[in-house]
VOVEXLUM-441122 format. One record per residue (C-alpha): residue in one letter; residue number from 0; x, y, z. Coordinates in steps of 0.2 Angstrom, whole numbers, plus 5000, padded with zeros to 4 digits. Layout:
BEGIN
residu, num, X, Y, Z
a, NUM, X, Y, Z
...
***
This chain:
BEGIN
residu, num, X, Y, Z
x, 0, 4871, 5110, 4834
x, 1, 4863, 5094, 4844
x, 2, 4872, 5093, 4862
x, 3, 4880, 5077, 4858
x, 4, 4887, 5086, 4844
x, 5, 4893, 5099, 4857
x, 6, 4901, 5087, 4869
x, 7, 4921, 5085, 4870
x, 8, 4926, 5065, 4867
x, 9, 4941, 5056, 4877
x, 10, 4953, 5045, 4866
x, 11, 4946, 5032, 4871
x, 12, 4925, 5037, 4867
x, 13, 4924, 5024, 4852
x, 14, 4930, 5009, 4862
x, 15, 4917, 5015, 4878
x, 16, 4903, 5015, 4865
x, 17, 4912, 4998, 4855
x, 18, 4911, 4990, 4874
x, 19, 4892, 4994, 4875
x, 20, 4894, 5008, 4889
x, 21, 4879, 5020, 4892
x, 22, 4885, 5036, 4886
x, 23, 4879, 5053, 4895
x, 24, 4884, 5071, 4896
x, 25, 4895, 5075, 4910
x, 26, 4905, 5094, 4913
x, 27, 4906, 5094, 4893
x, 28, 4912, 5077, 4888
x, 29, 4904, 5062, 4883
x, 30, 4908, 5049, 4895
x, 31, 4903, 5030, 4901
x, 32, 4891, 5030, 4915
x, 33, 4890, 5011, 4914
x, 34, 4896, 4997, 4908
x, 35, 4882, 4984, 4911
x, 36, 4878, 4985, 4929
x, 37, 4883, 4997, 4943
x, 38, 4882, 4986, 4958
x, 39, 4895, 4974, 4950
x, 40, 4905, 4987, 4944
x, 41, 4904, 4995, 4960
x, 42, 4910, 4976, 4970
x, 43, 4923, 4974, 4955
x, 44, 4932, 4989, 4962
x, 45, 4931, 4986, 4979
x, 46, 4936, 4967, 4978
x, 47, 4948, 4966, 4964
x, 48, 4951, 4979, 4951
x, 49, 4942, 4991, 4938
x, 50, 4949, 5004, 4926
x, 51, 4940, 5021, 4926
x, 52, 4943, 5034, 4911
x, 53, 4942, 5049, 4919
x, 54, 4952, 5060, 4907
x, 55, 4941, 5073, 4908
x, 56, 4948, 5079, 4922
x, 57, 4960, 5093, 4920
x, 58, 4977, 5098, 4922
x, 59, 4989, 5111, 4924
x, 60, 5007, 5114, 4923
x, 61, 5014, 5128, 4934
x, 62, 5033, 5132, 4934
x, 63, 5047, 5147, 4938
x, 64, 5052, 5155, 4953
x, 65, 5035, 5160, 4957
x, 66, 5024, 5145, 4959
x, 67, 5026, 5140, 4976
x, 68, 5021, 5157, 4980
x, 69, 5004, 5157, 4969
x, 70, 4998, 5138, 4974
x, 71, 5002, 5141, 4992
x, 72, 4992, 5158, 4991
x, 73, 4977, 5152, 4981
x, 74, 4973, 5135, 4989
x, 75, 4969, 5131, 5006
x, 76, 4982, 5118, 5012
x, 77, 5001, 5121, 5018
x, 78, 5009, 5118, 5001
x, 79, 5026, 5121, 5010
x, 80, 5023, 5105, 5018
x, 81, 5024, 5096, 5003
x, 82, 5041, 5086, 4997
x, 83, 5047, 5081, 4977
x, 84, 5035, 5068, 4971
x, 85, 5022, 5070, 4983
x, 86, 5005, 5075, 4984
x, 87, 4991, 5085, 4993
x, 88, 4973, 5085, 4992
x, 89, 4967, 5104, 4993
x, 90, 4954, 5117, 4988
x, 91, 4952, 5134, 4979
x, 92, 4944, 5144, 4990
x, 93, 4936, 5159, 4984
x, 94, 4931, 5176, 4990
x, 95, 4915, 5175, 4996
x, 96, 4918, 5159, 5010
x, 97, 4913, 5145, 4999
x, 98, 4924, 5136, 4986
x, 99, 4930, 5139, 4968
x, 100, 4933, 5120, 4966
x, 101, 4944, 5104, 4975
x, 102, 4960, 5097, 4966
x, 103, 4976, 5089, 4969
x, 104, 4994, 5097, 4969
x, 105, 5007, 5088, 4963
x, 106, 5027, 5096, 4967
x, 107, 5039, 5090, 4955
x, 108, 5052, 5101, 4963
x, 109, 5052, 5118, 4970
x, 110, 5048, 5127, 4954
x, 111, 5037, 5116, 4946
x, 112, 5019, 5109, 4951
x, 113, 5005, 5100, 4943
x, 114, 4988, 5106, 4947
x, 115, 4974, 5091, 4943
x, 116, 4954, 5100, 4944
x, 117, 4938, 5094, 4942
x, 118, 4933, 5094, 4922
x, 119, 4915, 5103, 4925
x, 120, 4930, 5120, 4934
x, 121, 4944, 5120, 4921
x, 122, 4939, 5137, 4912
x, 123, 4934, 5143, 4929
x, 124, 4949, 5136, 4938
x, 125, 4961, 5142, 4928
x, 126, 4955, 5159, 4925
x, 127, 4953, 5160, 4946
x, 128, 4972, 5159, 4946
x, 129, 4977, 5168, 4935
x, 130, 4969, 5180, 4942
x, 131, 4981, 5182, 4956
x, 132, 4996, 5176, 4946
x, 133, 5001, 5195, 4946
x, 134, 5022, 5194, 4948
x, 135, 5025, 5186, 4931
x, 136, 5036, 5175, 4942
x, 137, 5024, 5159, 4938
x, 138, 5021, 5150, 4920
x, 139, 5003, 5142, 4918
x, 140, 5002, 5129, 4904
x, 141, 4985, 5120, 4902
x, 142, 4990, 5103, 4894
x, 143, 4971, 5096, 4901
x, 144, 4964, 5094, 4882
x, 145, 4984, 5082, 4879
x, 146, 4984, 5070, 4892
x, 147, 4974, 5056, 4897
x, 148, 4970, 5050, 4915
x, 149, 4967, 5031, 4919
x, 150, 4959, 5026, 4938
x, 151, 4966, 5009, 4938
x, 152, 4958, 5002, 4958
x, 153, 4957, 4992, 4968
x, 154, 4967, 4981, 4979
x, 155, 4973, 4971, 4965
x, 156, 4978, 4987, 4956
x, 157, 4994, 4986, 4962
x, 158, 4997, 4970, 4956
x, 159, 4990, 4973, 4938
x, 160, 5000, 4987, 4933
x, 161, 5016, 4978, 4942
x, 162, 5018, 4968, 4928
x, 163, 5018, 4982, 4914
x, 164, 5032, 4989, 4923
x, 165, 5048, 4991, 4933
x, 166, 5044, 5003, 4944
x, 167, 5044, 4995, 4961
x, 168, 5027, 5001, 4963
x, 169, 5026, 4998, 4985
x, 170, 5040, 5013, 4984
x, 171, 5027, 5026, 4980
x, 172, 5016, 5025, 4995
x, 173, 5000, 5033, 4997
x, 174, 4998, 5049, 4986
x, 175, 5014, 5048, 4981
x, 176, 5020, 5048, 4963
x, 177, 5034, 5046, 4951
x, 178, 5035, 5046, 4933
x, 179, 5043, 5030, 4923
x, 180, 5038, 5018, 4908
x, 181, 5022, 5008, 4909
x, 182, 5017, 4995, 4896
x, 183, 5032, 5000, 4887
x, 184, 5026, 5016, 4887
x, 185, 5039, 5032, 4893
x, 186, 5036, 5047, 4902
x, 187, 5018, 5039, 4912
x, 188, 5014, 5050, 4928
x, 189, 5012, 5037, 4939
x, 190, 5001, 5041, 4955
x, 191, 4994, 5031, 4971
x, 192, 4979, 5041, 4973
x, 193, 4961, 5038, 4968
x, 194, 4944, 5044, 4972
x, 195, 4937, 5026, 4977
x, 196, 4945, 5020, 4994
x, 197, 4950, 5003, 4988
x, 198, 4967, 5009, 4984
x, 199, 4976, 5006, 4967
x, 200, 4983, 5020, 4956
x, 201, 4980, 5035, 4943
x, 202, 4991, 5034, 4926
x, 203, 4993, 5051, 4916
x, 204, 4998, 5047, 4900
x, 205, 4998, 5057, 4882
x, 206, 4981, 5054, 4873
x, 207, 4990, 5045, 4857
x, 208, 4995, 5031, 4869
x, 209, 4981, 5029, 4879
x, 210, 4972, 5013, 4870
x, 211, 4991, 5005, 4870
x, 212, 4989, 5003, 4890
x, 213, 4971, 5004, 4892
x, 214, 4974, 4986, 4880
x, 215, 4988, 4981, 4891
x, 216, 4980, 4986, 4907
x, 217, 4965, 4973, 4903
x, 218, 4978, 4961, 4897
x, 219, 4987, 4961, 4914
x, 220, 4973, 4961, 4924
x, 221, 4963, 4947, 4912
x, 222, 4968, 4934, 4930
x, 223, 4959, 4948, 4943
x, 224, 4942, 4949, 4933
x, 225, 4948, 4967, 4929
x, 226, 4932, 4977, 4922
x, 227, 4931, 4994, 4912
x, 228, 4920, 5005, 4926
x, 229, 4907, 5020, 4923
x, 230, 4905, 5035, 4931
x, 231, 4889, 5028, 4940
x, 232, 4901, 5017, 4952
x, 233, 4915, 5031, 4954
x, 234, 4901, 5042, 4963
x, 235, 4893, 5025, 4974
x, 236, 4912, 5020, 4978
x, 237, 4918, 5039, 4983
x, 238, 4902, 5041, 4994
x, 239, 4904, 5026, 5004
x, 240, 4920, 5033, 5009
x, 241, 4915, 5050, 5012
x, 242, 4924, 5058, 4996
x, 243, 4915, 5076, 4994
x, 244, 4910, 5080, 4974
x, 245, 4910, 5097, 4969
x, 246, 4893, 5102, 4964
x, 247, 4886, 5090, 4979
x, 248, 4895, 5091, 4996
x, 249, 4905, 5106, 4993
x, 250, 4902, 5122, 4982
x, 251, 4903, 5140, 4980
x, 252, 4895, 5144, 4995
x, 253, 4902, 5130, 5007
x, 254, 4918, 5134, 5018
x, 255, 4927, 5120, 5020
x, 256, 4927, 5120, 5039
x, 257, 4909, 5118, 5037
x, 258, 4912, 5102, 5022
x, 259, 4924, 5094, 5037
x, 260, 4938, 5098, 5029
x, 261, 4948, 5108, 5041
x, 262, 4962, 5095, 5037
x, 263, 4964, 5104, 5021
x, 264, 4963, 5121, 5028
x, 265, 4979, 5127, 5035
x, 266, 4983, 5143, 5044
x, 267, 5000, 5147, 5044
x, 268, 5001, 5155, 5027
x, 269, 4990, 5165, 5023
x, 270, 4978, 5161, 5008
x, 271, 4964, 5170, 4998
x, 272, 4951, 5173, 5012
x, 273, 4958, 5165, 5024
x, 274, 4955, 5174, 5040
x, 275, 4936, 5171, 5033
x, 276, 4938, 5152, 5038
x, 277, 4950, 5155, 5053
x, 278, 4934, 5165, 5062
x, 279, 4923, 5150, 5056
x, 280, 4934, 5139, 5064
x, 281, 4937, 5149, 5080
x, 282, 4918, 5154, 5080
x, 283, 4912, 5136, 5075
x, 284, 4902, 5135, 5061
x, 285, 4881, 5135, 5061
x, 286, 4880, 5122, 5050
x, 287, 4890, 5104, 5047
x, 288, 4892, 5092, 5032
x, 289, 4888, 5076, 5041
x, 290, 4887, 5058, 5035
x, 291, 4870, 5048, 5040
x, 292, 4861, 5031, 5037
x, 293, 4841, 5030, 5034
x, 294, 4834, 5016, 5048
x, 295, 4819, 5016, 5037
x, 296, 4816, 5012, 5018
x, 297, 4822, 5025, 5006
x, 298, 4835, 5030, 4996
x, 299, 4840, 5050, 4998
x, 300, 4846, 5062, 4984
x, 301, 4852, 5078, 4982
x, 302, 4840, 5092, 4986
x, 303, 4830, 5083, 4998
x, 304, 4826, 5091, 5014
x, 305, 4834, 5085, 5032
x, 306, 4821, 5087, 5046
x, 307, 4819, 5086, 5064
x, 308, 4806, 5074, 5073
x, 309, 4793, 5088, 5072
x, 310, 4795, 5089, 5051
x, 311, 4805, 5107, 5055
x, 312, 4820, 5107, 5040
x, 313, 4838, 5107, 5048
x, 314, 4848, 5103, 5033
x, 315, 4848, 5097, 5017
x, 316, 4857, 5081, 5007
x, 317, 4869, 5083, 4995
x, 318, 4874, 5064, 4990
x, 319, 4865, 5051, 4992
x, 320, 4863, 5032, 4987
x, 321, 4858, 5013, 4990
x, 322, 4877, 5008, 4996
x, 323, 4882, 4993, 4986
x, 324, 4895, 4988, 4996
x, 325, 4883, 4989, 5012
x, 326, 4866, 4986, 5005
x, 327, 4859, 5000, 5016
x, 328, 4854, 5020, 5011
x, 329, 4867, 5030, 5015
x, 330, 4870, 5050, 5010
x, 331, 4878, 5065, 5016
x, 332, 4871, 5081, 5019
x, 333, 4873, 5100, 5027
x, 334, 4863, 5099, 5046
x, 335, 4863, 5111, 5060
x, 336, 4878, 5110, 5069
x, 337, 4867, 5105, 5086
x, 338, 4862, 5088, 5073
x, 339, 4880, 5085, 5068
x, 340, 4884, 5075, 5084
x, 341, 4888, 5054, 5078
x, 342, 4869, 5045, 5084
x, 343, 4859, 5060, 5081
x, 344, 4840, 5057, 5075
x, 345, 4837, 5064, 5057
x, 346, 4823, 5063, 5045
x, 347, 4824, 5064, 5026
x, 348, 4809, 5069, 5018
x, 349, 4805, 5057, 5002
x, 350, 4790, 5060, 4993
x, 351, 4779, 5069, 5007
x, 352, 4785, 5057, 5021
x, 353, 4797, 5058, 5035
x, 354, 4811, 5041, 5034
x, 355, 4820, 5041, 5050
x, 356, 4839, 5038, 5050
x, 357, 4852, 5043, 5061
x, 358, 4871, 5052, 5062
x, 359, 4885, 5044, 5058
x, 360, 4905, 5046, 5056
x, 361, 4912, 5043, 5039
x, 362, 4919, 5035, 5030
x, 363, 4903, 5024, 5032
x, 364, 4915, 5009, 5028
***
């Protein structure tokens, strides 16, 4: 079997491909990596609005007396803190210091949580906690291959999906949700998240309707120039905000006190390795994931080696890009902690030479 042939489709594959988006392989699925062209996809997002399918991604239902008990135990962040229709960015971590993957919890109510993970981790995710899911007191349902996820962003995201419905969308603030009908459609998750920075909204809805309010999504947005974007622009829009992507910036090996994430990692309850990271944090870590800029020409990917003014290797990049929104090469990378400080001096080696650039605090913008 041919690997296309292999490759998982959204409902909404045929009208990428009728729309002329470059197809490619991505964590199992066939998906748009670009419509026509990323920078304008990429200035689409930031200025007005774009529509992302990102239905890949997966989701999981956890219910009964014991699912506080499990999320709170498996991921990294203080899951008590979290009220009905709210929620919290957090990781999985595992047992060896580094990270099974990142998600969002979402709390209905006390007994029942959604769990949304990266597409490329759902096998692996879900297996990780079920793992621990040992009392019998908590009920996993994988409804990931059911629903479909819409990234509708932007700053005049809001005001396209306004019209669809009556949710008075300024009462969910800022990953918030609710659930109500959208585009005449019932029973839509409706959340102010995103993994762009510009704002706007993510719309879970049931795979049989998702053409209805991808049609009435462009319909309402037809007076904001509203654009279908690719995956290409997610990753340059997340990066010049500092967003970490698994398999990049954080991964099985990388504590989140070393990604910067210590805002995530809570130590009030315990959590799988937990007094792992505590010492990190109390010890300080060797290394740090930092943000930089490149003074000279360039552009830096993944894999490339960091460096100090006498060519010795500190680090390494892990993201990397030609900002679109800044016209200037920006990335993010794992240094030694003594070249984590903001205005530090940093060479990326591109192609046998050394391209100066410099430290900075992210977000870059």
């Amino acid at each position: 079997m041919s690997e296309s042939a292999a490759l998982k489709n959204t409902a909404l594959t045929e009208l990428h491909i009728s729309l002329g988006a470059k197809m490619v392989p991505f964590a199992g699925y066939n998906m748009p990596v670009l419509y026509n062209n990323l920078i304008q996809e990429h200035l689409a997002v930031r200025n007005s609005v774009g529509v992302f399918d990102v239905s890949h991604m997966g989701e999981f239902l956890v219910e009964g007396p014991g699912a506080y008990a499990l999320i709170e135990f498996v991921t990294s962040n203080d899951v008590s803190s979290l009220t009905d229709g709210r929620v919290q960015y957090s990781c999985l971590p595992n047992e060896s210091g580094g990270i099974v993957d990142d998600l969002l919890v979402y709390r209905y109510n006390d007994h029942k949580y959604m769990l949304v993970v990266n597409a490329s981790n759902i096998e692996k995710d879900w297996n990780w906690i079920q793992k621990f899911n040992t009392s019998g007191q908590a009920k996993l349902t994988n409804l990931s291959d059911d629903y479909s996820l819409l990234a509708v962003q932007g700053p005049n995201a809001i005001l396209t999906i306004q019209k669809l419905t009556s949710v008075n969308l300024s009462e969910t603030p800022y990953y918030h949700f609710t659930e109500g009908n959208v585009a005449g459609i019932d029973d839509i998750i409706i959340s102010n998240t995103g993994y762009t920075g510009a704002g706007g909204f993510e719309l879970y809805v049931k795979n049989e309707d998702a053409r209805k309010l991808w049609d009435a999504l462009f319909e309402a947005g037809a007076e904001y120039q509203i654009k279908p974007i690719g995956l290409g622009a997610r990753d340059t829009l997340r990066l010049e905000k500092g967003f970490c992507l698994y398999g990049n910036d954080i991964n099985d090996s990388t504590s989140p006190i070393e990604a910067g994430l210590g805002w995530i990692t809570k130590f009030n309850n315990p959590f799988v390795n937990s007094e792992y990271h505590l010492k990190l944090k109390e010890n300080k870590p060797s290394k740090k994931l930092v943000g930089f800029e490149l003074t000279d020409k360039g552009i830096p990917r993944q894999h490339y080696p960091i460096c100090n003014a006498n060519g010795e290797v500190i680090g390494e990049v892990t993201s990397g890009t030609m900002s679109p929104s800044l016209n200037k090469p920006i990335g993010m990378g794992y240094v030694q902690s003594a070249f984590s400080t903001a205005g530090s001096e940093i060479f990326v080696e591109i192609r046998g030479k050394l391209i100066r650039g410099v430290v900075v605090k992210i977000p870059f913008m």
